[in-house]
N, C-alpha and C positions, 0 to 999 in steps of 0.2 A: 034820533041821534043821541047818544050816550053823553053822558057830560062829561068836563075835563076830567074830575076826582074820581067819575066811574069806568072810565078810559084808562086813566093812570092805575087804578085797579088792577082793573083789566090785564093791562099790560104786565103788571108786578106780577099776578096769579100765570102766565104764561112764564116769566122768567123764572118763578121758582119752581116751575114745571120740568122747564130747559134743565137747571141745575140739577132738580131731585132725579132727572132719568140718567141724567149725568156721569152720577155719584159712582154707578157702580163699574165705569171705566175706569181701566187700571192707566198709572200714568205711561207706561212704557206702549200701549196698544199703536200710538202713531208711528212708533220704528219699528213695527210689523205687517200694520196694515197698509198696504197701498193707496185705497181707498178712503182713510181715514179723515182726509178733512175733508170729502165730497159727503159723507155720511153725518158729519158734523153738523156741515152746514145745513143739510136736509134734517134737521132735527130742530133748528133754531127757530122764533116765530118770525112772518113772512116780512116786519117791519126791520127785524134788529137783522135779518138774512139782507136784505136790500142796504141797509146800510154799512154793512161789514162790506159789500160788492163796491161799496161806491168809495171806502178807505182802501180797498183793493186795488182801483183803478189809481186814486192818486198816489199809491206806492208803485206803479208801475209809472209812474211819470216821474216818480222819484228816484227812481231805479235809470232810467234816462237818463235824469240830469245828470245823475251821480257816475255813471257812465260816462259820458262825455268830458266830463268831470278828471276823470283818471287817465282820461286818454288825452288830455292837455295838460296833465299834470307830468305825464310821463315824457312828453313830445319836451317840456320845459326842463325835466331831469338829464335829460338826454342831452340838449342845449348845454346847460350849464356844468356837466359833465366835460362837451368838450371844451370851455372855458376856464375850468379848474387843471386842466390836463398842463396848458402853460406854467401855472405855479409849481404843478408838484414836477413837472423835469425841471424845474431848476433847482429844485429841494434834491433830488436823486442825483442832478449833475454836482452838487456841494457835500452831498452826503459821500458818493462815490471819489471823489475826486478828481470828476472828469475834470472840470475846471476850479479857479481860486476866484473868492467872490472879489470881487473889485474894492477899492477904495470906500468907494462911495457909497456901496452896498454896506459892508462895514460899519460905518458909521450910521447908517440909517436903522441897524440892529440893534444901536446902544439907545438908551433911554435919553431923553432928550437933554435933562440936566448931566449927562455926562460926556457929551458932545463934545462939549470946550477940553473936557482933561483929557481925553485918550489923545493917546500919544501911537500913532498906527507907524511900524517899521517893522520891515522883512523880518523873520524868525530868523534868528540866528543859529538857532541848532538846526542841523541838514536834517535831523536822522526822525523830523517828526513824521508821521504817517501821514498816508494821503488820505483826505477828507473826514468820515467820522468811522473810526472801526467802531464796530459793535451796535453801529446806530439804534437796527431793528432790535436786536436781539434786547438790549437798552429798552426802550419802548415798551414790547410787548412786558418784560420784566418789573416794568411798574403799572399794569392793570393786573388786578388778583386774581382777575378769570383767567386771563390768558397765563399771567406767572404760575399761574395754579396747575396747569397742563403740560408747563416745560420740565421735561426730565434730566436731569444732568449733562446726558448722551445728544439731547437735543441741541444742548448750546453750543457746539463747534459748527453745527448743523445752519443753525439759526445766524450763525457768524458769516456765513457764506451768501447772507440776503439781500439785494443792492436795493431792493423797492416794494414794497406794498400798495396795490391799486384795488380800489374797487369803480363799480359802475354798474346801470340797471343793464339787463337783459330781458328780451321777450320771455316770457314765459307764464304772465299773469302781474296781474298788477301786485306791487309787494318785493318782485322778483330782484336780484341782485347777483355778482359775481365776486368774489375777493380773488383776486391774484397774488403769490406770493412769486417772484423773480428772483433767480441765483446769478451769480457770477457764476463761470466756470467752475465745475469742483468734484469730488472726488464721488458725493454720495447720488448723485439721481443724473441720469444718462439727460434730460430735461433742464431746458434755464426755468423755464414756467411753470410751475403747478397751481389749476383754478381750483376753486369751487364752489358753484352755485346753489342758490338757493332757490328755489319754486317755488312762489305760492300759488292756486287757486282753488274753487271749492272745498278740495277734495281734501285740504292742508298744504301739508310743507313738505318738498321732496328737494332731495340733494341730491347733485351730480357732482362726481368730482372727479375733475383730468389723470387720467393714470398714472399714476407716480414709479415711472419706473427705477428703481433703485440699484446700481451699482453692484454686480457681486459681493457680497461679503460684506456690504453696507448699509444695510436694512434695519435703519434704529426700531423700526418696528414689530423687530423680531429678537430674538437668541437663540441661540443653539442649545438644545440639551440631551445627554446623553440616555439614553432610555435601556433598562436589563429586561429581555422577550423572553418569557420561557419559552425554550426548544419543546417542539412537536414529535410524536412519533417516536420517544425515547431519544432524539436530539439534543445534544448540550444548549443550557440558553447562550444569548450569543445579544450582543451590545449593537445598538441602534440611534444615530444621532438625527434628531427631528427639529424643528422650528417649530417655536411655541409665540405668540402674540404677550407682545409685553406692553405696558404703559410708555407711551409715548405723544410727542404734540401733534407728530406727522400722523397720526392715526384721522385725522379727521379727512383724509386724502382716500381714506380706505372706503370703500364699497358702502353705500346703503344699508340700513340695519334688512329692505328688502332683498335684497345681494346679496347680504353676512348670512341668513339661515340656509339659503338655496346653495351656492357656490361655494363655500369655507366648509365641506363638512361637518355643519353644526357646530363649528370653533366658535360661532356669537351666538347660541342657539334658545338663549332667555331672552323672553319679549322686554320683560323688563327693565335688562339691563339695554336692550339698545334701544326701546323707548326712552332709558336717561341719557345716554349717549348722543341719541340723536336732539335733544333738548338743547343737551351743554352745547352742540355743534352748534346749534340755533343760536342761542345765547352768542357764542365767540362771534361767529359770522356777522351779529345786528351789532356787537359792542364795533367790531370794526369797522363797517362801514359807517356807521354814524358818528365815533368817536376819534376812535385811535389811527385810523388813516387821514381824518379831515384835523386830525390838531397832535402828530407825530412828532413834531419836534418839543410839543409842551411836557407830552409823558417823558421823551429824554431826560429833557430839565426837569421832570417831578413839581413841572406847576399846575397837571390837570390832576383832575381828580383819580384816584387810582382804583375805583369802584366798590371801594369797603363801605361809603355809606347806603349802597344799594343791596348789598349783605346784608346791615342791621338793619334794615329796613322791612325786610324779607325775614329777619331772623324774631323781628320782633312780632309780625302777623303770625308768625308760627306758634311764637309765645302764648298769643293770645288763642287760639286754638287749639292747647293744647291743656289750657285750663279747664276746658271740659271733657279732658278725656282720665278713662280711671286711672289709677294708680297703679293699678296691673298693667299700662300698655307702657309703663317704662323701660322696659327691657328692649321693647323693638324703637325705642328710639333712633337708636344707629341705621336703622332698615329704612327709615324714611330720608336721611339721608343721601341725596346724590351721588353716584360712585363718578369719579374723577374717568373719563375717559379714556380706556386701556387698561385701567387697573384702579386705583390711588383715587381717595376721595375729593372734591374738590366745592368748590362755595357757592352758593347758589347765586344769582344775581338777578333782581327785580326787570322785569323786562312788559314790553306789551307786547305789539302784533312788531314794532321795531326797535324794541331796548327802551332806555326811560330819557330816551332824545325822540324828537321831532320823529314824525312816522320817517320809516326810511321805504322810497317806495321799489320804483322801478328802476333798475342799474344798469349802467353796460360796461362791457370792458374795456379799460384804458389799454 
């Protein structure tokens, strides 16, 4: 029997064995080969193979727990979803104007040492408005992502919004819904328009409720007039088409795998709706985590309006950007995120669900 030191040998001279035959795999061969970790392992010696089987197994009991895990964590989201649903209709009934908050509500608003001074009596001018106009449009207007997306033409659009819901959905753990809700009004035959989010293995895929829009109403389009040369010795002859312009509602529109199939290649850069469907991700996680669960603080401008996750973001870039040469300054602007429909817009720090608490599984209020 070998001793410990020539055992330990031993073993070392087989590990550098494993490595040296190793070396001459390229790193990319396991996203070609099918077989590549059954081959792996068949290469390893038969002690450190036996014990890689046996970290195997308790990552399968890990994979369990962790399961079960998600599937009580979701059963709990669900739960508390429909527990939150009380608050926010009565945030929607005072936003809207269904009703006027009471007395007592009132004063339970003010800060405590201001209790004794207010002086609470009917308004006396008729002519205020009911409830809070502008509430949404307010709101998203102080987060920089989402202000970043609104186009001028949007804000009559975004004025007509009585509520914003989110909540998980099947769909894989991760998964969520935002609902944006209209009044009656002029631009989308629809009060509702969703859009969810997917997660599982495969990534992130979005669905988003068909927004159908009003003749003539379509902020996410313009008309432009087009000069055809005539065929055939034909005079040219004038042609008015829709072109896709920048807008918020674009995030309603079709999947970047929808945009290159169905649009006649109108989104037909990987690129560009690889960044688009980011930023989509991005707004979606800022919402559900942030700006729906604490809507009245962005009104008031007491939450955070997401610029220190900008520099945050702006300043990793900084630092990687130290070691590139001095020739790639020109494509600076090229690494920049194009703003979604057109217009550049700010990147923001995020993980699997924005830079709050994971946001997991949602469903719709």
């Amino acid at each position: 029997m070998p001793s410990k030191k020539k055992a330990s040998l031993l073993r070392s001279d087989d590990e550098n064995e494993m490595f040296e035959e190793d070396d001459d795999t390229t790193p990319f061969e396991k996203y070609f080969n099918p077989n590549y970790s059954k081959e792996f392992m068949s290469k390893l010696p038969q002690r450190i193979r036996e014990r890689a089987q046996v970290l195997l197994h308790y990552h399968d009991e890990w994979e369990k727990l962790r399961n079960d895990f998600e599937k009580k964590e979701m059963a709990l989201r669900r739960l508390y979803d429909e527990r939150y649903a009380h608050f926010l209709e009565k945030r929607k009934e005072i936003v809207t104007g269904a009703r006027e908050p009471s007395e007592e509500e009132v004063l339970k608003g003010f800060p405590s040492d201001h209790k004794e001074k207010v002086d609470i009596t009917p308004a006396a001018n008729n002519d205020t408005p009911e409830g809070i106009p502008g509430f949404w449009l307010t709101v998203l207007k102080h987060h920089v992502l989402s202000a970043s997306m609104i186009e001028k033409e949007d804000e009559d659009v975004l004025k007509e919004v009585i509520d914003i819901r989110s909540g998980v959905v099947d769909g894989g753990y991760g998964s969520f819904a935002v609902a944006f809700v209209f009044k009656p009004n002029k631009y989308f035959e629809e009060e509702t328009l969703v859009l969810k989010l997917l997660q599982n293995d495969n990534g992130v895929k979005f669905r988003a409720h068909p927004s159908l829009g009003r003749k003539g109403m379509d902020v996410t389009v313009e008309k432009i007039t087009k000069t055809e040369k005539g065929k055939h010795g034909k005079p040219a002859h004038k042609r008015v088409i829709s072109v896709p312009k920048a807008s918020f509602f674009n995030i309603f529109k079709e999947s970047s795998e929808a945009k290159d199939t169905d649009n006649g290649g109108m989104y037909d850069n990987d690129d560009d709706t690889d960044a688009d469907d980011e930023q989509i991700e991005q707004l979606l996680q800022v919402l559900h985590t942030s700006i729906i669960p604490s809507a009245v603080q962005y009104y008031t401008g007491e939450a955070p309006d997401g610029s220190s996750d900008i520099d945050e973001d702006m300043d990793d870039s900084d630092d990687d950007s130290d070691n590139d040469d001095d020739d790639d300054d020109d494509d600076d602007d090229d690494d920049e995120p194009p703003r979604y429909g057109g217009s550049r817009a700010p990147k923001v720090a995020r993980g699997k669900c924005g830079s709050h608490a994971p946001a997991k599984e949602c469903k719709q209020q």
